[in-house]
BAMI-883948 format. One record per atom (N, C-alpha, C): residue in one letter; residue number from 1; atom name; x, y, z. Coordinates in Angstrom, 2 decimals, always signed. Each point is the difference from the previous one (the first is absolute). Layout:
N
+------+-------+-------+---------+---------+---------+
| guti | kollo | vexpa |       x |       y |       z |
+------+-------+-------+---------+---------+---------+
|    A |   NUM |    CA |       X |       Y |       Z |
...
+------+-------+-------+---------+---------+---------+
//
This chain:
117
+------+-------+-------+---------+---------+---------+
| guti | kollo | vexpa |       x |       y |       z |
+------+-------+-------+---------+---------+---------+
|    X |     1 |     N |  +16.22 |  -23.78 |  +45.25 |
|    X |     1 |    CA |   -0.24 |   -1.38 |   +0.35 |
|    X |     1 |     C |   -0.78 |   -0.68 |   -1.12 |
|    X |     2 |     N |   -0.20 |   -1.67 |   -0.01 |
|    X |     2 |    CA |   -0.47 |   -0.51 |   -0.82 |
|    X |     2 |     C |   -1.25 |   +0.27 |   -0.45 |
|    X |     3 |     N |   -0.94 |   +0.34 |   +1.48 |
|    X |     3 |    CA |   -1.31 |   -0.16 |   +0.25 |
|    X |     3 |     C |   -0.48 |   +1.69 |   -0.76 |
|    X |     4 |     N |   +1.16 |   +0.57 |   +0.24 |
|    X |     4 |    CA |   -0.85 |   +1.30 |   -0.31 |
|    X |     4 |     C |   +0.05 |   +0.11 |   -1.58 |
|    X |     5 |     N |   +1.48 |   -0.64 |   -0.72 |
|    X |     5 |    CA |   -0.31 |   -0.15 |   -1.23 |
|    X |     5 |     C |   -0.93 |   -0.82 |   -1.22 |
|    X |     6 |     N |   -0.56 |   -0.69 |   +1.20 |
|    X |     6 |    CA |   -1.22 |   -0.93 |   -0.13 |
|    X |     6 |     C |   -1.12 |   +0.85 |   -0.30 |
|    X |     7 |     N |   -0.08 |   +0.98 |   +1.18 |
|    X |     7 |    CA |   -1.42 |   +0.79 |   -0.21 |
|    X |     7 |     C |   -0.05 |   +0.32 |   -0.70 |
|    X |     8 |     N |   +1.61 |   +0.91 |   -0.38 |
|    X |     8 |    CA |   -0.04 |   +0.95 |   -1.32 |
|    X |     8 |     C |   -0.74 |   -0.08 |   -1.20 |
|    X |     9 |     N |   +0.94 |   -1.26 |   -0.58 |
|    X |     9 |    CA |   -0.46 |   -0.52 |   -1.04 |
|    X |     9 |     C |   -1.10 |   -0.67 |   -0.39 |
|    X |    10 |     N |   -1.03 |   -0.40 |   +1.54 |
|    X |    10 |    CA |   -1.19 |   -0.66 |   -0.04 |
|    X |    10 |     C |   -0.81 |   +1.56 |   -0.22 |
|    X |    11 |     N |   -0.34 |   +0.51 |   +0.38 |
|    X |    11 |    CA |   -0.19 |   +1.73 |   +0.14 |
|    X |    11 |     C |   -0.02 |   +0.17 |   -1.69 |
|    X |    12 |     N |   +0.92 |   +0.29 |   -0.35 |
|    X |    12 |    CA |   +0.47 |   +0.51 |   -1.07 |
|    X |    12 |     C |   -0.97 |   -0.30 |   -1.29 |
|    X |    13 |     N |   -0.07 |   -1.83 |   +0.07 |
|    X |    13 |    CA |   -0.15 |   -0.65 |   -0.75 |
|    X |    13 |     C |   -1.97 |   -0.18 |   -0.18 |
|    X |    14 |     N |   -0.34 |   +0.15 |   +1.40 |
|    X |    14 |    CA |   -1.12 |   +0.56 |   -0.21 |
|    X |    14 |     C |   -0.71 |   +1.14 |   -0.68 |
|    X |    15 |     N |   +0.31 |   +1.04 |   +0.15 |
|    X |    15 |    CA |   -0.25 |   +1.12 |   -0.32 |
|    X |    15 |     C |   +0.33 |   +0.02 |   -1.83 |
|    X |    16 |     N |   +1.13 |   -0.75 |   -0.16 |
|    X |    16 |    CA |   +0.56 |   -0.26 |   -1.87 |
|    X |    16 |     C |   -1.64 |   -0.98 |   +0.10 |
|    X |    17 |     N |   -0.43 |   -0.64 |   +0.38 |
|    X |    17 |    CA |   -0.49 |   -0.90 |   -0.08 |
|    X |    17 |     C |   -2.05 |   +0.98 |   -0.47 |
|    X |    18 |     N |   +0.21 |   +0.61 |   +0.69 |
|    X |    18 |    CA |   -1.33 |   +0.78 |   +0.23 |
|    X |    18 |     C |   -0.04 |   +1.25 |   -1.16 |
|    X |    19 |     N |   +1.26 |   +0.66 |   -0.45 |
|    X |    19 |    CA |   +0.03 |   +0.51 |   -1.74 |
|    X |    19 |     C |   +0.29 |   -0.77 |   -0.45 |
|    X |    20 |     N |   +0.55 |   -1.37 |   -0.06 |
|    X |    20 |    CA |   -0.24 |   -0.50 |   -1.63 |
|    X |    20 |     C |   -1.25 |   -0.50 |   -0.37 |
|    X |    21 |     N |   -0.78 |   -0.03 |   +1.16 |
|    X |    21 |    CA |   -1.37 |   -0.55 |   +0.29 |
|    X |    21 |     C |   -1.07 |   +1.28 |   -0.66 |
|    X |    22 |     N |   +0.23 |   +1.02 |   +0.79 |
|    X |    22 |    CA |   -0.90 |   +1.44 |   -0.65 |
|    X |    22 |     C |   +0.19 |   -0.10 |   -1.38 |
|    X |    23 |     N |   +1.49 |   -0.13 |   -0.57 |
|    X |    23 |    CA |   +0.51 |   +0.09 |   -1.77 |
|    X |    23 |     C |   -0.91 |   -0.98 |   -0.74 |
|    X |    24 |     N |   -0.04 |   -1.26 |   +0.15 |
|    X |    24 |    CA |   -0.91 |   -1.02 |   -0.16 |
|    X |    24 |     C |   -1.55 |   +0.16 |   -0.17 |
|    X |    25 |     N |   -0.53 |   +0.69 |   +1.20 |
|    X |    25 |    CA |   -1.87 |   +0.37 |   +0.10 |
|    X |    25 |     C |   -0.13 |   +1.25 |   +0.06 |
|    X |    26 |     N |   +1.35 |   +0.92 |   -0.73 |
|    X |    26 |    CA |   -0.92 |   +1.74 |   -0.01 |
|    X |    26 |     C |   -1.18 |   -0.34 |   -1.19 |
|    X |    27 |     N |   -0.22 |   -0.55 |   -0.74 |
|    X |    27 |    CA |   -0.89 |   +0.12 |   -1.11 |
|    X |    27 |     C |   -1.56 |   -0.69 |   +0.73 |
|    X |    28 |     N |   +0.59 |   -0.57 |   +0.59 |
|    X |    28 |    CA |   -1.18 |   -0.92 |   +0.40 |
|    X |    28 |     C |   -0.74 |   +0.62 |   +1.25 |
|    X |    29 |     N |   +0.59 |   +1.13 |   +0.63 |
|    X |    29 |    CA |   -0.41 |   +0.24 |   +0.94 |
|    X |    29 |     C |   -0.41 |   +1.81 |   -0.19 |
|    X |    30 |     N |   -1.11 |   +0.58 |   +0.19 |
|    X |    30 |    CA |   -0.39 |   +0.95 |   -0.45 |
|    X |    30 |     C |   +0.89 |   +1.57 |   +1.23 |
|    X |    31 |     N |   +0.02 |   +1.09 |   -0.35 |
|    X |    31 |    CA |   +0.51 |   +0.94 |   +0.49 |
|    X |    31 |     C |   +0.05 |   +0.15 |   +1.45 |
|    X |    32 |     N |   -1.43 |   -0.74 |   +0.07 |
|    X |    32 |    CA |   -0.13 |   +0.68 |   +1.89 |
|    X |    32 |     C |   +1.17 |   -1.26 |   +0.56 |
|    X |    33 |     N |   -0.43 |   -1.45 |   -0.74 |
|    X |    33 |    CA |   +0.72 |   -1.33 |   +0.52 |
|    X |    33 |     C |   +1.78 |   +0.40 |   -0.21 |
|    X |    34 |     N |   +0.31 |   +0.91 |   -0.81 |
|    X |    34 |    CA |   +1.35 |   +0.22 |   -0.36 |
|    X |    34 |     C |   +0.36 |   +0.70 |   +1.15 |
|    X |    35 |     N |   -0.55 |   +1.50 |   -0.08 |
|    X |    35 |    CA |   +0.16 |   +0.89 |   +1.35 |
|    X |    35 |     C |   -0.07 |   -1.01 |   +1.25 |
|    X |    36 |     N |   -0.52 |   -0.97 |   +0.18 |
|    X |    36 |    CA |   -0.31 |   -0.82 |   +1.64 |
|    X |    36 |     C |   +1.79 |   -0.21 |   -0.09 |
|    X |    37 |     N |   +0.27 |   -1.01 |   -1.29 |
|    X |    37 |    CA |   +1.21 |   -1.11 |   +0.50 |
|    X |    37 |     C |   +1.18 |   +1.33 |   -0.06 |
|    X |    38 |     N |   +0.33 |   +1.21 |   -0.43 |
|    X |    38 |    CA |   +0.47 |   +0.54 |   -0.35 |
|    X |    38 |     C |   +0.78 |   +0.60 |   +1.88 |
|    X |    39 |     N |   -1.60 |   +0.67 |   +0.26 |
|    X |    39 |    CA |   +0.30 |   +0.54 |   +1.26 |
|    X |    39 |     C |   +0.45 |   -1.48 |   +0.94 |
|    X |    40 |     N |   -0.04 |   -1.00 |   -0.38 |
|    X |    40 |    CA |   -0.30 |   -1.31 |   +1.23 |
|    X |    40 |     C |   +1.73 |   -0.36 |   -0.07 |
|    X |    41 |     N |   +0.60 |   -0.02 |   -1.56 |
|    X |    41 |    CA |   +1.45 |   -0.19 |   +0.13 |
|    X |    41 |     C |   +1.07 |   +1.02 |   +0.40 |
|    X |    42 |     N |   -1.10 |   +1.55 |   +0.11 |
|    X |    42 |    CA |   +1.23 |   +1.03 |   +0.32 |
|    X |    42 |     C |   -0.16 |   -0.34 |   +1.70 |
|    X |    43 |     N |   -1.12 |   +0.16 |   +0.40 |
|    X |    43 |    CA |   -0.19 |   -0.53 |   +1.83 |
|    X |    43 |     C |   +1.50 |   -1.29 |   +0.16 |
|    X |    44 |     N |   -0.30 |   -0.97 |   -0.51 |
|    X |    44 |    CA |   +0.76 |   -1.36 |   +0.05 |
|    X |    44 |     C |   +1.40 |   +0.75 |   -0.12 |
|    X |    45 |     N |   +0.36 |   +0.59 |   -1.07 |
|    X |    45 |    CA |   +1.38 |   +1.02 |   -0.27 |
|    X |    45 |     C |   +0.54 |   +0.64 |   +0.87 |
|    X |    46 |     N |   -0.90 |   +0.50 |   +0.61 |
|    X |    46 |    CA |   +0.65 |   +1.23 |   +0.96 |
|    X |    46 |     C |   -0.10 |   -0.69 |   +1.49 |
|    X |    47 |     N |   -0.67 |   -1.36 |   +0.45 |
|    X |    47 |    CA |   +0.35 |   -0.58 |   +1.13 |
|    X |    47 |     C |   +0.78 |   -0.72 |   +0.04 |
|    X |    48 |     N |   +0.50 |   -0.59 |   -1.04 |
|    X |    48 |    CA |   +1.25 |   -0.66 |   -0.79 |
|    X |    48 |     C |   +1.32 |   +0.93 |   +0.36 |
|    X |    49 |     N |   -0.29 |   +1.09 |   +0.24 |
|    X |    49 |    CA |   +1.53 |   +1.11 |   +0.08 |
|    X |    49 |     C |   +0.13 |   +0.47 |   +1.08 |
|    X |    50 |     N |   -1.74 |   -0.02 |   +0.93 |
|    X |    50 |    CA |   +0.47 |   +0.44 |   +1.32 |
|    X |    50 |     C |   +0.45 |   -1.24 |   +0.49 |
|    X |    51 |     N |   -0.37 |   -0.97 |   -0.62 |
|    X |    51 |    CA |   +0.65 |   -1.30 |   +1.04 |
|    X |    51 |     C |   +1.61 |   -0.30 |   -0.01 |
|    X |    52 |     N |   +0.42 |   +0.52 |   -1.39 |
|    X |    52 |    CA |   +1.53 |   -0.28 |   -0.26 |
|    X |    52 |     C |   +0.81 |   +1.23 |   +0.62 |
|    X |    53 |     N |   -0.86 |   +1.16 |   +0.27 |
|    X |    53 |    CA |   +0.56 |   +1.17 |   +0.38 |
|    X |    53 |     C |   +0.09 |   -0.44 |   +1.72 |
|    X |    54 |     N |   -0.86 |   -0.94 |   +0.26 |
|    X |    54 |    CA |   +0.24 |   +0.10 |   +1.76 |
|    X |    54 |     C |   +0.79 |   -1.40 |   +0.31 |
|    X |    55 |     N |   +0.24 |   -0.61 |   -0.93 |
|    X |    55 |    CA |   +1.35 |   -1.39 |   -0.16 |
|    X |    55 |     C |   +0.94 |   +1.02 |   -0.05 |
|    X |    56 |     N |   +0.55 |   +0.99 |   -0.90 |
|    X |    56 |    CA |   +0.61 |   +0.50 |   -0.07 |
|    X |    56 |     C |   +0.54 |   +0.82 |   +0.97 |
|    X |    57 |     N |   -0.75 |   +0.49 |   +0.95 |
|    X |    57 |    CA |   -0.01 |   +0.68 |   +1.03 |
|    X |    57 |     C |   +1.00 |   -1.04 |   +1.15 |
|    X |    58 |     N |   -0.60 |   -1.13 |   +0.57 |
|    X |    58 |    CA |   +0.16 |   -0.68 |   +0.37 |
|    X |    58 |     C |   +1.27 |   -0.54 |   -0.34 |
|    X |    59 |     N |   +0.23 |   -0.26 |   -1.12 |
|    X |    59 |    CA |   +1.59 |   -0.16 |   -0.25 |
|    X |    59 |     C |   +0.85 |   +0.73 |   +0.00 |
|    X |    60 |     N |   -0.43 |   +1.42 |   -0.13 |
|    X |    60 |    CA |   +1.16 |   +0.67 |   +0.06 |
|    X |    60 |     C |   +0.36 |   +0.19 |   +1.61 |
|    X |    61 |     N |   -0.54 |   -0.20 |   +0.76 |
|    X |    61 |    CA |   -0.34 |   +0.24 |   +1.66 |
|    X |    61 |     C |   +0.87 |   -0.75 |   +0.63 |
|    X |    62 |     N |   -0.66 |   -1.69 |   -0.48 |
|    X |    62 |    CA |   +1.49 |   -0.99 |   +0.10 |
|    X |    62 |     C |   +1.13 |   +0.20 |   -0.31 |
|    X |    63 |     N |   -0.09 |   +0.56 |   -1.21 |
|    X |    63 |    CA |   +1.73 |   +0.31 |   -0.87 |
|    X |    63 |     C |   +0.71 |   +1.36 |   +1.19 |
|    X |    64 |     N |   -0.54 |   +0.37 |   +0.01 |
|    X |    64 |    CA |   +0.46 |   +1.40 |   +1.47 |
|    X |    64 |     C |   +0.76 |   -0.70 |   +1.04 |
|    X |    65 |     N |   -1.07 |   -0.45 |   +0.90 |
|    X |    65 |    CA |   -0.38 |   -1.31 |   +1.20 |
|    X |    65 |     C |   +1.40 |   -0.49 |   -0.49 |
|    X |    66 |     N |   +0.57 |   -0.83 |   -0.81 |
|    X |    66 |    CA |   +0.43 |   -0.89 |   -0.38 |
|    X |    66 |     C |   +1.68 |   +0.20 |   -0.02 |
|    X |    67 |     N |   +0.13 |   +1.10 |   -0.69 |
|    X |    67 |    CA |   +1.26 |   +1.05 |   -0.60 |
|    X |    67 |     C |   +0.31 |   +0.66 |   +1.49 |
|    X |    68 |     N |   -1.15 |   +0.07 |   +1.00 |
|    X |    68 |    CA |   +0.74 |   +1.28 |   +1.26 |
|    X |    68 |     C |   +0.57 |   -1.40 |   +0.90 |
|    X |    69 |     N |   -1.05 |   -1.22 |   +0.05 |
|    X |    69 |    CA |   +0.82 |   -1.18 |   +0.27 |
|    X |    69 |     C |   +1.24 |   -0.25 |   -0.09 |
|    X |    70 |     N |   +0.54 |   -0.39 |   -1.14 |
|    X |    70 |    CA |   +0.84 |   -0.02 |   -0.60 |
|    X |    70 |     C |   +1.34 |   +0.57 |   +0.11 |
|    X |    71 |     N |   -0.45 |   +1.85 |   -0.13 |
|    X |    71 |    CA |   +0.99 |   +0.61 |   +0.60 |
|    X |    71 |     C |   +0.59 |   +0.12 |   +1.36 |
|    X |    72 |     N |   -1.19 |   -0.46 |   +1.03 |
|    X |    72 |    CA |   +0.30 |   +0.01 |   +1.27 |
|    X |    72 |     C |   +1.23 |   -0.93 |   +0.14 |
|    X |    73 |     N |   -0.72 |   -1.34 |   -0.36 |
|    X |    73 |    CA |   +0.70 |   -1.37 |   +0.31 |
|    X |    73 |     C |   +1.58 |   +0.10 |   -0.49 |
|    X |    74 |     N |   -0.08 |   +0.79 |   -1.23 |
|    X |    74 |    CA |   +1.36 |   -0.11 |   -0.47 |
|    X |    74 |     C |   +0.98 |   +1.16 |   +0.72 |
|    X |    75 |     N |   -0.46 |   +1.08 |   +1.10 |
|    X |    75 |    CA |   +0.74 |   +1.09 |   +1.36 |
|    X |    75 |     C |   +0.48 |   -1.54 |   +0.41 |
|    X |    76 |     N |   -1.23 |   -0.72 |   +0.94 |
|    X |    76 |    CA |   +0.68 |   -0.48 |   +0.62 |
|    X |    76 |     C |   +0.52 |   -0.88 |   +0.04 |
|    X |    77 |     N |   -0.04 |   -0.63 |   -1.04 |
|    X |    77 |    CA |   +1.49 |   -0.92 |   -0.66 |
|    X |    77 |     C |   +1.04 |   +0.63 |   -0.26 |
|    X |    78 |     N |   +0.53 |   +1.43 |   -0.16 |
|    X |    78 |    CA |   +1.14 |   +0.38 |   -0.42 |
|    X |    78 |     C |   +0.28 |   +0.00 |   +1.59 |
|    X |    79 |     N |   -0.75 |   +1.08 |   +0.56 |
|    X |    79 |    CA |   +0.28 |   -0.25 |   +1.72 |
|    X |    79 |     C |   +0.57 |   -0.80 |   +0.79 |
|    X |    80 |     N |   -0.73 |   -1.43 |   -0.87 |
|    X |    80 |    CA |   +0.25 |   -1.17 |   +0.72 |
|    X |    80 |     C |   +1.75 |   -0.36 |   -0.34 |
|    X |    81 |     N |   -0.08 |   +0.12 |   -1.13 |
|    X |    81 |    CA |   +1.44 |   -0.05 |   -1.11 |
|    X |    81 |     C |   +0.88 |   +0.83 |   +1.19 |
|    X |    82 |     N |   -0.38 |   +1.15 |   -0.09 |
|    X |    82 |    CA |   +1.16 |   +0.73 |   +0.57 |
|    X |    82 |     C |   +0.38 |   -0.20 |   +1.30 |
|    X |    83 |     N |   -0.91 |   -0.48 |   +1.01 |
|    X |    83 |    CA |   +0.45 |   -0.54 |   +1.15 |
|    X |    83 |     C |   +0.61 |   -1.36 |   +0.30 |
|    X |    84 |     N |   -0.31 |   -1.09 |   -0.99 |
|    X |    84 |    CA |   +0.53 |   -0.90 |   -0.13 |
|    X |    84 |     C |   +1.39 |   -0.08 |   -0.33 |
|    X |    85 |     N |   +0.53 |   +1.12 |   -0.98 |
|    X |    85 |    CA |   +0.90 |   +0.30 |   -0.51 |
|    X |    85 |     C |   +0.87 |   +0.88 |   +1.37 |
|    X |    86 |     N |   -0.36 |   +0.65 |   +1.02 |
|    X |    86 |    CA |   +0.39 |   +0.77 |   +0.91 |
|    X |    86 |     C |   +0.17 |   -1.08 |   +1.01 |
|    X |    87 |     N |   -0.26 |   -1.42 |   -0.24 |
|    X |    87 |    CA |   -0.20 |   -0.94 |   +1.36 |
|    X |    87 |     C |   +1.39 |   -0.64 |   -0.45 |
|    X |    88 |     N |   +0.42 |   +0.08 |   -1.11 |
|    X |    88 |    CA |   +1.00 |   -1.05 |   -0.58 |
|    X |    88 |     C |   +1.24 |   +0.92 |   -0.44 |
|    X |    89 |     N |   -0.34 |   +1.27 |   +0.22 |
|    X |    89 |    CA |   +1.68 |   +0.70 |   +0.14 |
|    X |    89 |     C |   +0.78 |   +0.03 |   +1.02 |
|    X |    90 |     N |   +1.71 |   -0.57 |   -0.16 |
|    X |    90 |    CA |   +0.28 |   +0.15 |   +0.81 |
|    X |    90 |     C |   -0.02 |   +0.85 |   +1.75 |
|    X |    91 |     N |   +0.11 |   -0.23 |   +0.80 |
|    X |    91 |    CA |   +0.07 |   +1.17 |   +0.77 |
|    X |    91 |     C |   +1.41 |   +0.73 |   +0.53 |
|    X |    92 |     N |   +0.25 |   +1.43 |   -0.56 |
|    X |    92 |    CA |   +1.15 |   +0.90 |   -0.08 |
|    X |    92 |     C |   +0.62 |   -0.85 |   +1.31 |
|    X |    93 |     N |   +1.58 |   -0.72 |   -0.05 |
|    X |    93 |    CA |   +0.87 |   +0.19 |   +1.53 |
|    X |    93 |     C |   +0.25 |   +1.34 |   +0.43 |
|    X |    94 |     N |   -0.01 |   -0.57 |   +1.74 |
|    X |    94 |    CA |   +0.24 |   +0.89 |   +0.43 |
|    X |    94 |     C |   +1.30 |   -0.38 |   +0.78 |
|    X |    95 |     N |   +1.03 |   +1.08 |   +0.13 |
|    X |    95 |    CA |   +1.30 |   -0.24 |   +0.58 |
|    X |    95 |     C |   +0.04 |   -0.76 |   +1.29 |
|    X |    96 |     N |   +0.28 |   -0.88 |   +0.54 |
|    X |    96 |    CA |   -0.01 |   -0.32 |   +1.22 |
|    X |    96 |     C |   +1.46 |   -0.21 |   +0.86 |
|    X |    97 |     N |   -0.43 |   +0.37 |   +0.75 |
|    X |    97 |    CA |   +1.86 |   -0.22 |   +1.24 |
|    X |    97 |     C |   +0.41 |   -0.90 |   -0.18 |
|    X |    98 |     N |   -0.26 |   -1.13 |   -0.24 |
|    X |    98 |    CA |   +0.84 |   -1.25 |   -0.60 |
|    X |    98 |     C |   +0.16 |   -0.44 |   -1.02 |
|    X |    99 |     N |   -0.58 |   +1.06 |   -0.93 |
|    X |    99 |    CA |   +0.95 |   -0.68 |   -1.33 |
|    X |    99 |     C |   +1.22 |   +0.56 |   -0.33 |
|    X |   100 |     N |   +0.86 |   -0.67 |   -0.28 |
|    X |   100 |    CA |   +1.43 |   +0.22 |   -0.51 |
|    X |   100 |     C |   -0.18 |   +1.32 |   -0.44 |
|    X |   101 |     N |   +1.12 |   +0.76 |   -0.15 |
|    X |   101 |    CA |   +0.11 |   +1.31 |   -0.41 |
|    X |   101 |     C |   +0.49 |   -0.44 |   -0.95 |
|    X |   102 |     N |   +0.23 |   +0.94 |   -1.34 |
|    X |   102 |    CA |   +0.83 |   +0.14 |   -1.14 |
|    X |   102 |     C |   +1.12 |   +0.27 |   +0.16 |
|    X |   103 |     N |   +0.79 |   +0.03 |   -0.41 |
|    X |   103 |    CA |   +1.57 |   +0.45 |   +0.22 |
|    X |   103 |     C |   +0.19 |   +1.03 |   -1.48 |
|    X |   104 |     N |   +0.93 |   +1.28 |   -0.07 |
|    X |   104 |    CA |   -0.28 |   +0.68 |   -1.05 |
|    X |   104 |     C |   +1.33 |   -0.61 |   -0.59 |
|    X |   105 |     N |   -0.13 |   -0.10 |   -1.67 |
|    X |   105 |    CA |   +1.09 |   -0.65 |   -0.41 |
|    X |   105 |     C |   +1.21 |   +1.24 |   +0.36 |
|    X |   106 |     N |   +1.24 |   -0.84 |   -0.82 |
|    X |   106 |    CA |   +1.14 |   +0.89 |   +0.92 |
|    X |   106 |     C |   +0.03 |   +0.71 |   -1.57 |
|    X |   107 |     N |   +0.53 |   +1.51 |   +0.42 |
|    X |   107 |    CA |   +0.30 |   +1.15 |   -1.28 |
|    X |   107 |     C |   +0.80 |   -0.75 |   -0.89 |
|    X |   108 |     N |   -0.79 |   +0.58 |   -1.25 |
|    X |   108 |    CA |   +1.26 |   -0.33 |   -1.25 |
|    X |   108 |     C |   +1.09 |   +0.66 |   -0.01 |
|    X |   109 |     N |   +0.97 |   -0.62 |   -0.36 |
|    X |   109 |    CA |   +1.34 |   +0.58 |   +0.10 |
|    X |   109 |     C |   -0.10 |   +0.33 |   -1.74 |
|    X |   110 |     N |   +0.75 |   +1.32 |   -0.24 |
|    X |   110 |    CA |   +0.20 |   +0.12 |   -1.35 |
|    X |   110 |     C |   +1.25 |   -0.52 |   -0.37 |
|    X |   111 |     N |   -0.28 |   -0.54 |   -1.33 |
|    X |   111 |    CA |   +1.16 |   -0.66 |   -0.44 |
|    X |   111 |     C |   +0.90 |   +1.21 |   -0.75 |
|    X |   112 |     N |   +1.40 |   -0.58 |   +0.37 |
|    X |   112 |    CA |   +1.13 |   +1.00 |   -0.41 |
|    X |   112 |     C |   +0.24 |   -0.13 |   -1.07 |
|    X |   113 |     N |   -0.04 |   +0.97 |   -0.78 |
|    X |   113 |    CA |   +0.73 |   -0.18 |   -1.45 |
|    X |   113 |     C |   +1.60 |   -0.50 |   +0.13 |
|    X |   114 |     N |   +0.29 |   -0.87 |   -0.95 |
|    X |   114 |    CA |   +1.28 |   -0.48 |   +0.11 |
|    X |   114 |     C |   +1.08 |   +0.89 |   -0.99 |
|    X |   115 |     N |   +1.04 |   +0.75 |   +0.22 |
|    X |   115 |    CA |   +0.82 |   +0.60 |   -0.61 |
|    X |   115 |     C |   +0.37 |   -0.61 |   -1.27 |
|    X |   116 |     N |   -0.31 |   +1.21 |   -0.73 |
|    X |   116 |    CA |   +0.37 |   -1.09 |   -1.67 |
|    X |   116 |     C |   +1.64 |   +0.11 |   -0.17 |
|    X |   117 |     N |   +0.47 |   -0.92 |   -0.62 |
|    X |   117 |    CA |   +0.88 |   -0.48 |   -0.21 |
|    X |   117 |     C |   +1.16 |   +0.92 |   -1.08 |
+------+-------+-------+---------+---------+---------+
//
């Protein structure tokens, strides 16, 4: 969805935002201040992945949800197909006492060869 590719890239862009920032003030900022922002962007990093890991979760759940949907609906549309299709076939006659009988044609007669001449 839109919203989630929103986060993404809002997400994302922070964190780019927070090393190009460390790259900028490692000089200015002494070892212990380095070690702080260091451990503070891997924290930010790794809640950054459980959060995309449980979007992810979540979508794939829907995508399941979604696909067993899907397959259901499309049984019972063929179902539906096939009975609709069973409503609109003729129905087999059946012989009845008053309909005309057939008459069997009359035997072929074989034709005679004509004596040759």
């Amino acid at each position: 969805s839109a919203k989630w590719g929103d986060d993404l890239w809002t997400s994302l862009s922070l964190l780019r935002k927070r090393v190009h920032s460390l790259g900028v003030n490692i000089e200015c900022v002494g070892p212990a201040g380095v070690r702080q922002l260091v451990l503070g962007m891997e924290r930010e990093l790794s809640l950054f992945k459980e959060r995309q890991r449980q979007v992810y979760e979540e979508l794939a759940a829907e995508e399941t949800s979604g696909t067993e949907t899907l397959e259901h609906l499309e049984a019972r549309f063929e179902r539906w197909c096939a009975d609709a299709w069973e409503e609109k076939k003729p129905a087999p006659r059946a012989a009845s006492a008053s309909a005309p009988t057939r008459k069997s044609p009359p035997p072929a007669t074989a034709a005679k060869p004509e004596p040759e001449s």
